[in-house]
C-alpha positions in Angstrom: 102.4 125.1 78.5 105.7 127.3 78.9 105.0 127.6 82.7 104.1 124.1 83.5 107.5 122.7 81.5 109.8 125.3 82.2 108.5 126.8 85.4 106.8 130.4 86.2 110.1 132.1 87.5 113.4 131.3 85.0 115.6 132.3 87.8 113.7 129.7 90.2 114.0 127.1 87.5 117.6 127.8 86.4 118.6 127.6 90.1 116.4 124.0 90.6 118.7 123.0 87.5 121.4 123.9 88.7 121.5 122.4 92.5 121.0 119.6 90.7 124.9 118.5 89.9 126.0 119.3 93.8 123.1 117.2 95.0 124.3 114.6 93.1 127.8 115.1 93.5 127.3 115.1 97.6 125.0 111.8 97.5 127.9 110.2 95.9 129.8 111.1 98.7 127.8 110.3 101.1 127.0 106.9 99.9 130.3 106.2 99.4 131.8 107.4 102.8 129.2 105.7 105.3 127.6 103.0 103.9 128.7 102.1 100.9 127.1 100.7 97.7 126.7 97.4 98.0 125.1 98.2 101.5 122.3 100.4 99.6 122.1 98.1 96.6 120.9 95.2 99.5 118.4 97.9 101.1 117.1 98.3 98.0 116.7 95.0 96.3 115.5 93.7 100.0 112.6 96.6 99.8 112.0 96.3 95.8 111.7 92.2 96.5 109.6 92.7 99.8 112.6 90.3 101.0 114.1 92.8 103.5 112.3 96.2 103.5 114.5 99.2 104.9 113.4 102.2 106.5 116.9 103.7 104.8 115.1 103.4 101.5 111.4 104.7 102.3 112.4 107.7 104.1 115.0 108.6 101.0 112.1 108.0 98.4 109.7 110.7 101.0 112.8 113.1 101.2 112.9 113.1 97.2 109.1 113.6 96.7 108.8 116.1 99.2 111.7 118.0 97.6 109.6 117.4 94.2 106.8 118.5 96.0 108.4 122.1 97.3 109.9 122.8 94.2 106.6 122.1 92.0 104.4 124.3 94.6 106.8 127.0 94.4 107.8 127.4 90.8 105.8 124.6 88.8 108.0 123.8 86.7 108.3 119.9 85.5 111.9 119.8 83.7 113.3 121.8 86.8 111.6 119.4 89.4 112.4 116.2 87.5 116.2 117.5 87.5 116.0 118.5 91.3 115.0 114.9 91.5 117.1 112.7 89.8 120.2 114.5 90.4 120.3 112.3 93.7 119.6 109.4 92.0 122.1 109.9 89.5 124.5 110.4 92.1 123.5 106.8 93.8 124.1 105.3 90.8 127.7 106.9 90.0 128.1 105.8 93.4 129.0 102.2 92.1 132.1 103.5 90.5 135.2 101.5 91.3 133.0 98.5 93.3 133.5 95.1 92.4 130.5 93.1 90.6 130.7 89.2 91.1 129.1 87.6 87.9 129.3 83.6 87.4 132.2 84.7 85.2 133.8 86.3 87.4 134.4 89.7 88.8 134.3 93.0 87.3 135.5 96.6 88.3 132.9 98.8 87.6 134.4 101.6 85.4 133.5 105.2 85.3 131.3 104.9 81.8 129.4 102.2 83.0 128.4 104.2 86.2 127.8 107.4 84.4 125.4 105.2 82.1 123.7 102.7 84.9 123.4 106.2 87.1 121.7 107.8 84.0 118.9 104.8 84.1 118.5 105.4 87.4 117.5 108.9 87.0 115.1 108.1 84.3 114.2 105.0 85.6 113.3 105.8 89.2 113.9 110.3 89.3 111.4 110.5 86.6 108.5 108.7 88.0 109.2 110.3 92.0 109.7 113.6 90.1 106.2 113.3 88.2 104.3 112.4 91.5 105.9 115.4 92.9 105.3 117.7 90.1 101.1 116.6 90.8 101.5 117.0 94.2 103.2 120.4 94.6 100.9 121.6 91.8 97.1 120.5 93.8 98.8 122.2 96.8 99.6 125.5 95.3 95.8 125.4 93.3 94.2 124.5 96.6 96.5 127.0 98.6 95.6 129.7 96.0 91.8 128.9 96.1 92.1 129.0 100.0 93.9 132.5 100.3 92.2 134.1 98.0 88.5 133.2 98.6 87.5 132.2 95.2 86.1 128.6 95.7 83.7 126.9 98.1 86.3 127.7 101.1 86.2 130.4 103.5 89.6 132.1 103.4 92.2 130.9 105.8 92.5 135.2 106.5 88.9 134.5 107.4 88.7 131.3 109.7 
């Protein structure tokens, strides 16, 4: 139970933890300094709605769960993986800090507490489930890459073929 939570090597999993804050910290910059976020926030209600799929938005979601899927093959850990994971999406959603929200009201600054907190959802919201796929994914690929080095199941091993 310890080693599917917390990961097989701490020093794997501590490390996974912490890469987590500078991949956030460097999507925030990179959202912010090329396309903006109210360019990504139309990506992605275009693809969520089926309105206006982007490629953009696909090929971020396959770069998260492959990074889920590495880091779950290698160390198995869920709580590191999930934070490998949502730190980018954390950093999307601080990434609305200091835009300007049009409501039928009005407009609104966004202000740093209200990123922090919409950025948090986000990672819950959206890290979580990529992270979970991930965490299966990367852990049937290191059972089926263990049954195949070793020999033990129906499979010749790959030394062998």
């Amino acid at each position: 139970m310890r080693n599917g939570l917390f990961g097989r090597r701490l020093e794997v999993s501590l490390l996974a933890g912490l890469l987590s804050v500078p991949l956030a910290l460097l999507t925030t910059w990179w959202v912010r300094s090329t396309m903006g976020y109210a360019t990504l926030e139309a990506w992605v209600r275009g693809t969520w709605y089926g309105t206006d799929p982007a490629l953009t938005v696909f090929l971020g979601v396959a770069a998260l769960l492959v990074l889920a899927t590495a880091s779950a093959a290698v160390n198995s850990g869920l709580l590191p993986t999930t934070l490998l994971v949502a730190g980018p999406v954390f950093g999307v959603g601080v990434a609305r800090y200091g835009t300007t929200l049009t409501y039928e009201y009005g407009a609104s600054v966004v202000s740093l507490p209200d990123a922090v907190g919409t950025a948090a959802l986000f990672a819950i919201v959206f890290g979580v489930p990529i992270a979970v796929c991930g965490f299966v994914l990367g852990s049937a690929l290191r059972r089926v890459t263990a049954v195949l080095a070793d020999g033990s199941g129906p499979f010749p091993r790959l030394a062998d073929i």
